[in-house]
N, C-alpha and C positions, 0 to 999 in steps of 0.2 A: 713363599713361592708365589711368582703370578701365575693369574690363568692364563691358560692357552684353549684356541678353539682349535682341539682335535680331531681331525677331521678320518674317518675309517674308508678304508678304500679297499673292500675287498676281493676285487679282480686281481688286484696288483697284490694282494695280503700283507698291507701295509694300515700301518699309522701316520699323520704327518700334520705337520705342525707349520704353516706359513705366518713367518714373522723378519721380518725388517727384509724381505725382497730374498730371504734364503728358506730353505726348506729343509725340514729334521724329521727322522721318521725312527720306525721301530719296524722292522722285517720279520712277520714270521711265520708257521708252518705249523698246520692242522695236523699231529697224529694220535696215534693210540689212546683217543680221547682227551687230548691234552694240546693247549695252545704253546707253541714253543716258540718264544723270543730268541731270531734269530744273530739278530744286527741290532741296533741301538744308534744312531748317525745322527752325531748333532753336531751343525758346521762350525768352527773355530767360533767365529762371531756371536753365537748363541751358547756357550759354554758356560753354566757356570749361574744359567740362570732360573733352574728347575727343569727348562723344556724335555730333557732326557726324560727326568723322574716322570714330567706331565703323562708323555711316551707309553712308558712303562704302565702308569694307573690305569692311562685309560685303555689301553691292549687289555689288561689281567679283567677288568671291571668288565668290559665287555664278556672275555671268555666265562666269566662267572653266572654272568647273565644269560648264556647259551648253554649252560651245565656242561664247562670242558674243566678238564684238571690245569694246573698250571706247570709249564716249563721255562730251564733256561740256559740254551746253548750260550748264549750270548752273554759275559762277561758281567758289565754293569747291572743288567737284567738279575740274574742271581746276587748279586750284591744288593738289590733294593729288595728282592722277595726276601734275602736275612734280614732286613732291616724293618720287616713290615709282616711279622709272625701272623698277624691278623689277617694274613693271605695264606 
């Protein structure tokens, strides 16, 4: 997987990821002490290349680092927290 400089934006409660003139983010929403991956948007042209997974680590890693649980309405979101028990 390459790096990506993910960059947190949290007014908007977003992740994002600027790379070839497109933008991919991760959406999501503080509750019940727990960060919830709500959306996951990565555009056709970045598909394929980590950027989602990038998304995804660095959203959980933060909310780790803020002592929130982790969630995942968001599809792909729970597919990589199975895949990544160490979360």
């Amino acid at each position: 997987m390459s790096e990506y400089k993910v960059i947190h934006k949290p007014s908007s409660r977003r992740f994002e990821v600027l790379e070839q003139g497109s933008v991919a983010y991760v959406e999501y929403y503080i509750h019940d002490g727990a960060l919830d991956i709500l959306h996951t948007i990565v555009p056709y042209r970045l598909e394929g290349r980590g950027v989602g997974s990038a998304l995804v680590k660095a959203a959980y890693d933060w909310a780790r680092s803020e002592g929130l649980g982790l969630a995942a309405t968001c599809h792909f979101a729970h597919l990589w927290l199975k895949r990544h028990p160490d979360y």
